[in-house]
C-alpha positions as CSV (number, residue, x, y, z in Angstrom):
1,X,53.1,32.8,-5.2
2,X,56.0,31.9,-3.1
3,X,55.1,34.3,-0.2
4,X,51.8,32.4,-0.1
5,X,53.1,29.4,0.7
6,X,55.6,30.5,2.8
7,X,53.1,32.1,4.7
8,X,50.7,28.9,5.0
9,X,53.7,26.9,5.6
10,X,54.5,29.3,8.6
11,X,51.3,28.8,9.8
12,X,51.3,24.8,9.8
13,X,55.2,24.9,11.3
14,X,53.6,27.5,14.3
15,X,50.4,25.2,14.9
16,X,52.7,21.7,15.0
17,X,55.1,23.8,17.4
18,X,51.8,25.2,19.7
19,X,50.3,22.1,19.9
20,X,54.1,19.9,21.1
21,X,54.9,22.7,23.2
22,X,51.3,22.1,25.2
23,X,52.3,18.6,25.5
24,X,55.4,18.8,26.9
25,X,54.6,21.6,29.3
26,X,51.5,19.0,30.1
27,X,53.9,16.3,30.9
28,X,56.4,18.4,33.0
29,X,54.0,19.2,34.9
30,X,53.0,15.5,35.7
31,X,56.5,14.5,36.4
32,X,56.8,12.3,33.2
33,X,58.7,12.5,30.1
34,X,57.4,13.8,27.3
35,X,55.6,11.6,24.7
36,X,54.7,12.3,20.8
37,X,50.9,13.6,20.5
38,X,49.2,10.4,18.3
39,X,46.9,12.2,16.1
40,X,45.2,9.4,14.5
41,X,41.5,8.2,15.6
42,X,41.5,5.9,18.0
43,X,40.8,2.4,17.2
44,X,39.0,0.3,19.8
45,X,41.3,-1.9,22.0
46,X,40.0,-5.5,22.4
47,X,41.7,-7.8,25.1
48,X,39.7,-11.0,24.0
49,X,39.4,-12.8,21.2
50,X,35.5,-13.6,21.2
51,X,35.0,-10.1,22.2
52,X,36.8,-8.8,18.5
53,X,34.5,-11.3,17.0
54,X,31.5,-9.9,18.4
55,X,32.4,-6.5,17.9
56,X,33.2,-7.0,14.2
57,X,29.3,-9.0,13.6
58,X,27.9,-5.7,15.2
59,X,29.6,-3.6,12.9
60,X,28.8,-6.1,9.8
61,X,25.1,-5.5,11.2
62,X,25.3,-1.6,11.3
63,X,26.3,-1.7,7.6
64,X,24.0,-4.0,6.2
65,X,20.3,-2.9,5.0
66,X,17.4,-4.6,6.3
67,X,14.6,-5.2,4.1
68,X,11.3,-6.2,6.1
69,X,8.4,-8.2,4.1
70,X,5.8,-6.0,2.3
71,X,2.5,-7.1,3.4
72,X,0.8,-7.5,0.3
73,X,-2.6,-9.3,-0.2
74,X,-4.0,-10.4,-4.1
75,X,-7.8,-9.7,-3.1
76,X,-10.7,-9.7,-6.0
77,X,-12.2,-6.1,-7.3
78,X,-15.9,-6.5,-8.1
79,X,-17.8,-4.2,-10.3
80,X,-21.1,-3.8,-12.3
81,X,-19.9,-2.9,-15.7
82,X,-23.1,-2.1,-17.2
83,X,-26.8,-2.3,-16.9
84,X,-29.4,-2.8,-19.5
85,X,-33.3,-2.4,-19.4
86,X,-35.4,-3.5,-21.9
87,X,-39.4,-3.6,-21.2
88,X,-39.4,-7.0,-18.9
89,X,-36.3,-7.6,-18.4
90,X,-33.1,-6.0,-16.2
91,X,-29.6,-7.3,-17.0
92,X,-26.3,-6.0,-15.4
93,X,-22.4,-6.8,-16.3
94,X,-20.4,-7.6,-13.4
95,X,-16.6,-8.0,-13.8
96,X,-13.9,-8.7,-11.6
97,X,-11.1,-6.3,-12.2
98,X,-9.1,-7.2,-9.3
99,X,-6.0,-10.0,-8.6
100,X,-7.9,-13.0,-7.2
101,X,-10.7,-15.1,-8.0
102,X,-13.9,-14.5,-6.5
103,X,-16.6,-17.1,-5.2
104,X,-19.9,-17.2,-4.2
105,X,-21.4,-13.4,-5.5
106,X,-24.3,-12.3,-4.1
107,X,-26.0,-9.3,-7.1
108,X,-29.1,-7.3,-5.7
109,X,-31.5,-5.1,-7.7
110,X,-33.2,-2.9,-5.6
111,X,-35.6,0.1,-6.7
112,X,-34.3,3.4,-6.5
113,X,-35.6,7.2,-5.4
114,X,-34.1,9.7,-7.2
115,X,-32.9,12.2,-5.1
116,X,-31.5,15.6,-7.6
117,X,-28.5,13.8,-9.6
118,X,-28.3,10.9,-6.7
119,X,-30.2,7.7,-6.5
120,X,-31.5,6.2,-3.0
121,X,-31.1,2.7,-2.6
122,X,-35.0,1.3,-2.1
123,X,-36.7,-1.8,-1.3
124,X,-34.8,-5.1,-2.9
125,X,-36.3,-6.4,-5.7
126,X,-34.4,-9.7,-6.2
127,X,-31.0,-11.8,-5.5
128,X,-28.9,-13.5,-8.3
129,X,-25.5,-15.6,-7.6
130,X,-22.5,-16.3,-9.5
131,X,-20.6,-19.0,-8.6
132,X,-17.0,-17.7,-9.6
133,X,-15.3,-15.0,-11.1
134,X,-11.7,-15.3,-12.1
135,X,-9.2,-12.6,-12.2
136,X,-7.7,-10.7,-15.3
137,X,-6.4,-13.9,-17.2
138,X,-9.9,-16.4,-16.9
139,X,-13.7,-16.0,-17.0
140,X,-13.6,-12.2,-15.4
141,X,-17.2,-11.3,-16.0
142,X,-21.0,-12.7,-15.9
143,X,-24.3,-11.3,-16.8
144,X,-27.4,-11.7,-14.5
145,X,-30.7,-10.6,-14.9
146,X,-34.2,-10.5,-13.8
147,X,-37.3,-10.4,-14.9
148,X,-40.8,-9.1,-14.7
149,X,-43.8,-7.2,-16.4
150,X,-42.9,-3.4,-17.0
151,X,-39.5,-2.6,-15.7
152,X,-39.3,0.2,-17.2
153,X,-41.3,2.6,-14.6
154,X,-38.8,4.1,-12.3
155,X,-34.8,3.5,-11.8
156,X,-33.0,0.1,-10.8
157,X,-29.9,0.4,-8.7
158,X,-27.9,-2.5,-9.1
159,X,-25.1,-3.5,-6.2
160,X,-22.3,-6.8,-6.2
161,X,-21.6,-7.9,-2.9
162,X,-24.3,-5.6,-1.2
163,X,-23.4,-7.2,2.5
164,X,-19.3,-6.5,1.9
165,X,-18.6,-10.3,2.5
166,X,-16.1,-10.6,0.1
167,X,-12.7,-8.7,1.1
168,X,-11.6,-6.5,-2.1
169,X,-9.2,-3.8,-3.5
170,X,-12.2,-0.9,-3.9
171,X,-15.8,-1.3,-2.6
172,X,-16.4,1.9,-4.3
173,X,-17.2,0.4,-8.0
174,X,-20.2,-2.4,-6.5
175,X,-23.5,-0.3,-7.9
176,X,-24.6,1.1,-10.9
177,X,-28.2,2.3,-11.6
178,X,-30.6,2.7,-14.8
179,X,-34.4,3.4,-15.3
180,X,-35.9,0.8,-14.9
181,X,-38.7,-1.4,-11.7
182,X,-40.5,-3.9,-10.7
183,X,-42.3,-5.0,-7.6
184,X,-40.8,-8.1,-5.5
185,X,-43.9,-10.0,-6.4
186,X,-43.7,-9.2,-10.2
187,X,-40.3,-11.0,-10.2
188,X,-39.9,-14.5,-12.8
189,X,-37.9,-16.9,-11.2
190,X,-35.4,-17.6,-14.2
C-alpha cells in the first residue's frame, strides 16, 4: 500500500515540477520574471458596472426555463349515438361528447346503397335542427326524427353536421346507418 502512493505521489510531484519548469523556461525566454501558473477557470473581467449587470441578467436568462402557451381550443364532438326504425318512422340519438356547447345542428337522413359491408351515402331524404347541445355537464343529447309511409325498405344513413360547419375534436363519429327509406316526397313535416 505505501509503494502505491508513493508512486502516485511521485507522479503528481513530477507533473507540478514539468508543468513550472515550462513556465519558467517560457518566461526566460521573453525576458520576464517568472510568474505562478493560475490554474483556476477564468472568470470574466468586467471594467463597467452596467456591463456586470447585464452580463449577470443573461446568465439569469440561460438558467431559467421558458414555458410557451399550449394552444389549446375546447371545441364540441358531435355524434349519432343511435338510430331506430320502426315502420313510419326514423329516429336518431345525437350526443355531444366533446368540451363546448354546440349551436345551430344541422341532422340529415339520406338513403343509402349498400355497397358489400359499406353503405353509400344517397339522395337526402330530409333536414332536422337542434338548437343547442351542451357539453358533458348539461343537456348533451337530442333525438330527431322523421317520418313517412314504409321506412323500412332499404337502409337510412344518418349524418350530424353533414356540411362540417361546426369546428370539432373528431368528424369521424357524425353518421350512423340502419335499414330503413323513404322518398323526399313521402316525408311528414313534424
Amino acid at each position: 500500500m505505501i509503494k502505491k502512493t508513493g508512486i502516485v505521489c511521485c507522479g503528481v510531484l513530477t507533473v507540478f515540477l514539468l508543468v513550472n519548469s515550462l513556465c519558467f523556461a517560457q518566461h526566460i525566454d521573453e525576458g520576464s520574471e517568472p510568474q505562478e501558473l493560475d490554474l483556476a477557470p477564468a472568470e470574466p473581467r468586467v471594467e463597467d458596472a452596467a456591463m456586470e449587470e447585464a452580463y449577470q441578467a443573461e446568465q439569469e436568462k440561460e438558467t431559467e426555463p421558458t414555458y410557451e402557451p399550449l394552444l389549446y381550443q375546447r371545441l364540441p364532438d358531435l355524434m349519432v349515438k343511435q338510430v331506430t326504425a320502426h315502420a313510419n318512422k326514423v329516429s336518431a340519438q345525437i350526443y355531444n361528447i366533446g368540451e363546448d356547447e354546440a349551436r345551430g345542428i344541422k341532422v340529415s337522413f339520406y338513403k343509402c346503397e349498400s355497397m358489400g359491408s359499406k353503405y353509400l351515402r344517397g339522395q337526402k331524404i330530409a333536414d332536422r335542427y337542434i338548437e343547442k347541445l351542451s357539453f358533458l355537464g348539461g343537456q348533451n343529447s337530442a333525438w330527431v326524427s322523421i317520418t313517412g309511409p314504409d321506412l323500412t325498405r332499404e337502409p337510412v344513413m344518418v349524418v350530424v353536421d353533414p356540411d362540417k360547419s361546426i369546428k370539432e375534436i373528431n368528424e369521424n363519429n357524425n353518421s350512423l346507418t340502419t335499414s330503413a327509406v323513404t322518398t323526399p316526397a313521402e316525408v311528414l313535416k313534424e
